[in-house]
C-alpha positions as CSV (number, residue, x, y, z in Angstrom):
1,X,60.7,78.1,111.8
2,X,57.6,75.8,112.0
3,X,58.1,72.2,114.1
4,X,57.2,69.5,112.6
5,X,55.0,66.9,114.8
6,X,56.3,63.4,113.5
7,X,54.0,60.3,114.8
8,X,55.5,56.6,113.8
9,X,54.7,53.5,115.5
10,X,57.2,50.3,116.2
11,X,55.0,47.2,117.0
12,X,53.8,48.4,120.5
13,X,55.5,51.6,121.1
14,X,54.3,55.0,119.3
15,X,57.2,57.8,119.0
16,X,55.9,61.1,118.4
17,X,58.6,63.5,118.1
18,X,59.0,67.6,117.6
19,X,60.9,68.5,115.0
20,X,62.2,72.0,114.2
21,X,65.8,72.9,114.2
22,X,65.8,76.4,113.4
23,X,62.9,76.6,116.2
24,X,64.7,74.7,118.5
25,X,61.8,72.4,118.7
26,X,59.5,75.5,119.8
27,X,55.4,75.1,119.9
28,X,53.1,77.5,118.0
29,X,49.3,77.0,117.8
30,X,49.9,75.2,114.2
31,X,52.3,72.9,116.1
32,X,50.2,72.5,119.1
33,X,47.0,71.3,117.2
34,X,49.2,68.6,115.1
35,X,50.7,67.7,118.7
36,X,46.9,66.8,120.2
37,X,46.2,65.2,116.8
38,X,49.2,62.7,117.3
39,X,48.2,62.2,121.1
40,X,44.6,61.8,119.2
41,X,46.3,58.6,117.4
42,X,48.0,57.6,119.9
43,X,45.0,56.9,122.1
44,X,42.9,55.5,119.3
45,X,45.6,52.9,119.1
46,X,45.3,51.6,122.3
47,X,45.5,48.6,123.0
48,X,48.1,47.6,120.4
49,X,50.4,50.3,121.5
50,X,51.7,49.9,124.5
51,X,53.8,52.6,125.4
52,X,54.2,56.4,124.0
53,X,57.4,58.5,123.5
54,X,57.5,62.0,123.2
55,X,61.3,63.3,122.3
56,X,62.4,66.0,120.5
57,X,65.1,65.7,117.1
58,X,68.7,67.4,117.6
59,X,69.6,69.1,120.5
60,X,67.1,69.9,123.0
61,X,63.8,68.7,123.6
62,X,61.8,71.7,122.9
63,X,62.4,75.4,124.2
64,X,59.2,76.5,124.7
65,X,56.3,78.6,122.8
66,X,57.6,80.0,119.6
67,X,57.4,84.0,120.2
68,X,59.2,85.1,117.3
69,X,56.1,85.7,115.5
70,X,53.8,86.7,118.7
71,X,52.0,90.3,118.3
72,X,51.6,91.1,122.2
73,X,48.8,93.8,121.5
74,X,47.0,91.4,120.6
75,X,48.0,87.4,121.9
76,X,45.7,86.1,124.0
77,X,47.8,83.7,126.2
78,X,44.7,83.2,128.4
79,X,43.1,81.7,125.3
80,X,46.7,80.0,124.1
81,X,47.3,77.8,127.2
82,X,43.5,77.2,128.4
83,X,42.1,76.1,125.0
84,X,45.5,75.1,123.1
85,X,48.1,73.8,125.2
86,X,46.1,72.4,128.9
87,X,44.1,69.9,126.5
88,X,47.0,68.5,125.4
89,X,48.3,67.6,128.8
90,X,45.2,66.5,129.8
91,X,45.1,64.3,126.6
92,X,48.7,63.0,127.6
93,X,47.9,62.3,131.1
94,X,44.4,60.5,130.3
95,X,46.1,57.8,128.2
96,X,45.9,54.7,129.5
97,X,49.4,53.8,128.6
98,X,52.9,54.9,129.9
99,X,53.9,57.9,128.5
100,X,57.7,58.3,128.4
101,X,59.7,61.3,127.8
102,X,63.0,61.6,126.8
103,X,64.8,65.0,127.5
104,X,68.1,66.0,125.7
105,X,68.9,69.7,126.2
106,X,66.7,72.3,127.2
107,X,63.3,71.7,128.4
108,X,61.9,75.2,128.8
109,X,58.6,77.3,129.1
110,X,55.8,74.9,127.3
111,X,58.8,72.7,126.8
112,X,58.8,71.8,130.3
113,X,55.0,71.1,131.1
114,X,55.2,68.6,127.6
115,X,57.9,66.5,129.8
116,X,56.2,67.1,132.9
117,X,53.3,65.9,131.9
118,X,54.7,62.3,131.1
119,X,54.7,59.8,133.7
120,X,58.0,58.9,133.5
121,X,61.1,61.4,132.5
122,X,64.6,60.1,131.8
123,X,66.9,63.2,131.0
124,X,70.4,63.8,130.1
125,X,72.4,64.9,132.8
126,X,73.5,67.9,131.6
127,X,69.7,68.8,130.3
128,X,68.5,72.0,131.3
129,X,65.0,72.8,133.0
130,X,63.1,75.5,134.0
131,X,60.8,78.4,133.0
132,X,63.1,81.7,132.6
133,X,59.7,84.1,132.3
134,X,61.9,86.9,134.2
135,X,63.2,87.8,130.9
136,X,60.3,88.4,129.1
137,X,58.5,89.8,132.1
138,X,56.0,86.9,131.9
139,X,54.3,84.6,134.9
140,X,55.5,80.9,135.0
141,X,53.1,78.6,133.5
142,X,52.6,75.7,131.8
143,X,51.7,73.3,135.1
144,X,55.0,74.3,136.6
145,X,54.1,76.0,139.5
146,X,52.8,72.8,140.5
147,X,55.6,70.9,140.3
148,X,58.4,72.5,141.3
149,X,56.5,73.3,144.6
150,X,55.7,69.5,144.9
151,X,58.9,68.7,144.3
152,X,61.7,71.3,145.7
153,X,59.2,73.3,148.2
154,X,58.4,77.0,148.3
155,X,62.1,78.8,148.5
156,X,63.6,76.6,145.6
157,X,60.6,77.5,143.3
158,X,60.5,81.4,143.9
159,X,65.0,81.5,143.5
160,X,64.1,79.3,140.0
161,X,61.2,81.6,139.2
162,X,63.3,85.0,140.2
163,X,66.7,84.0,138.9
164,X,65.8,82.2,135.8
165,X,68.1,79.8,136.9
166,X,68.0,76.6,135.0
167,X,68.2,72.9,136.7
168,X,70.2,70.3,134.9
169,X,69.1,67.0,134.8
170,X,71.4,65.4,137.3
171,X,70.0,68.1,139.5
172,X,66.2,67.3,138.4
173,X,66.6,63.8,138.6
174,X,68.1,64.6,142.5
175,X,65.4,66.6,143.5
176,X,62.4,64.2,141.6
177,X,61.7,66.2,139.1
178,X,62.9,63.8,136.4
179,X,62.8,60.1,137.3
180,X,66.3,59.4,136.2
181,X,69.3,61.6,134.5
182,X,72.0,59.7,132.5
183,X,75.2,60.9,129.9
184,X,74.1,62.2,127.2
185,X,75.7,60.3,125.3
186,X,73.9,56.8,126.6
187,X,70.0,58.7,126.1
188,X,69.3,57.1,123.9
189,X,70.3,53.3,124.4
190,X,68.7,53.9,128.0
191,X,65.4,54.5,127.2
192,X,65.5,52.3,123.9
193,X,66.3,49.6,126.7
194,X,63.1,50.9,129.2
195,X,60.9,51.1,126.3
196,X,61.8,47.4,125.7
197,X,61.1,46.5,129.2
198,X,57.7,48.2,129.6
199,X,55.7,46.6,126.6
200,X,56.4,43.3,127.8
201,X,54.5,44.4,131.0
202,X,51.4,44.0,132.4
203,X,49.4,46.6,130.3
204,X,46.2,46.5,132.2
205,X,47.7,46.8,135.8
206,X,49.7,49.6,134.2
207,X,46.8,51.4,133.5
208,X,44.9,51.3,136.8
209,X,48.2,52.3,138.0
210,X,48.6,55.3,136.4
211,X,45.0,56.0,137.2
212,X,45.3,56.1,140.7
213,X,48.7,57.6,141.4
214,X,47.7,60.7,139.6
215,X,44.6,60.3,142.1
216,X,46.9,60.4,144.5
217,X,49.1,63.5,143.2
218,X,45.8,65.1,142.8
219,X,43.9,64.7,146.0
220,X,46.1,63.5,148.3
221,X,43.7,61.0,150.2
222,X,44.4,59.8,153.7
223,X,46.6,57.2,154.7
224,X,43.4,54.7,155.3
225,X,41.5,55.7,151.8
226,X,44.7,54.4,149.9
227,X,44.6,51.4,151.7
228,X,40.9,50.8,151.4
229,X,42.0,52.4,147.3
230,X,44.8,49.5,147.0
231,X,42.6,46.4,148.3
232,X,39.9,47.3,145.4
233,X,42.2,48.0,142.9
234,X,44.3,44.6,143.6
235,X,40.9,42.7,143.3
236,X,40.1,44.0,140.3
237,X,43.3,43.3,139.0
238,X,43.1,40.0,139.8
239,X,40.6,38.7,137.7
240,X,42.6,40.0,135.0
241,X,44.6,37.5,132.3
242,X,47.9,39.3,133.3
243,X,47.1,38.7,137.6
244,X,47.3,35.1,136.4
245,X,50.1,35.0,134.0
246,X,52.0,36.5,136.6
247,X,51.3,34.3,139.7
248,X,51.4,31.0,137.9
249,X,55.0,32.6,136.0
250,X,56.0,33.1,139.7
251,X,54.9,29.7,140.8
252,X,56.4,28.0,137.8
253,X,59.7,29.8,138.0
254,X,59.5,31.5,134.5
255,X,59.3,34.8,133.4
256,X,55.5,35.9,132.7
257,X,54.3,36.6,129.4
258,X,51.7,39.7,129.6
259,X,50.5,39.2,126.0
């Protein structure tokens, strides 16, 4: 019943995917500590990867934390998600790199918060989200509190949380939970194609990007801070190789090459 964490790399991009059929790609503490190892990797291989995937074999994505074996006498879930799971998503969120996940199926529980804490989301349209802790009697976690009140406001959260009701991912990708929802059936090809497109990008800008629109999610600055934010930023960008390639690709009519 154990998932397998699976790390490979293709020239720029890293692909770590979760692995257990029978599990339905469900996360134990075993699985969880060979998850932060591959993030681990992942970041020592910066810069020379470019771009990280995080998908999950058949299916679904990944349904959650694996219960089946879970003594409730004695779990400590404060312990489980403060000092097993939140470091991962921290570890996710603090690479410099795009992270891209790719969401076939259900996206549940732990599941969830592991997408959500990608900077970029393309789903299947008929991909399921959500946190169904009703059942068990639990409290939503994971980070998604968080989002779903950024994203679809107080009433929607507490219907999801009550009902258990699960959001596909046309409905996600309406809403902003996901960035995009496609077929199925074209998954796949779509995100092969994005992946494509973002290593030839300009890695560096990429990363102060990421850097200071999670600044913004986080604090929310005024509307004059992010301007004062955005003049900095664009100056220190500019004395970088890839502010140069780009202008003089622009001037020469050419497309750039971020190397």
């Amino acid at each position: 019943m154990v998932t397998e964490i699976r790390l490979a790399t293709r020239g720029p991009i890293a692909e770590i995917v979760l692995d257990g059929p029978e599990s339905r790609n469900a996360l134990d503490a075993g699985s969880l500590r060979a998850l932060a190892e591959a993030v681990s990797t992942v970041a020592e291989a910066v810069p020379d990867v470019r771009v990280l995937l995080i998908r999950g074999e058949g299916k679904v994505f990944c349904s959650g934390r694996d219960i089946s074996a879970v003594d409730v006498e004695t779990d400590d879930a404060h312990a489980f998600l403060a000092e097993v799971f939140t470091p991962i998503v921290q570890a996710i969120r603090g690479l410099s790199i795009p992270v891209v996940a790719q969401v076939q199926g259900a996206a549940l529980g732990l599941g969830f918060g592991l997408a959500a804490a990608a900077d970029i989301i393309y789903a299947a349209e008929d991909a399921k989200f959500g946190s169904p802790f009703a059942a068990i009697g639990a409290m939503l976690d994971s980070g998604a509190h968080h989002v779903f009140l950024d994203r679809v406001g107080y009433h929607r959260t507490m219907d999801l949380i009550v009902t258990g009701d699960f959001m596909s991912g046309a409905e996600a990708a309406a809403t902003g939970i996901v960035s995009r929802a496609v077929p199925a059936a074209e998954l796949e090809d779509f995100v092969a194609a994005k992946l494509a497109r973002i290593v030839t990008g300009p890695a560096e800008a990429y990363a102060m990007e990421k850097g200071f629109v999670q600044r913004l999610a986080d604090e929310r600055p005024s509307f004059a801070e992010v301007l004062d934010a955005e003049a900095h930023l664009q100056e220190t960008a500019r004395r970088t190789p890839d502010y140069a390639e780009g202008f003089r690709a622009f001037q020469e009519r050419r497309k750039p090459n971020f190397g």
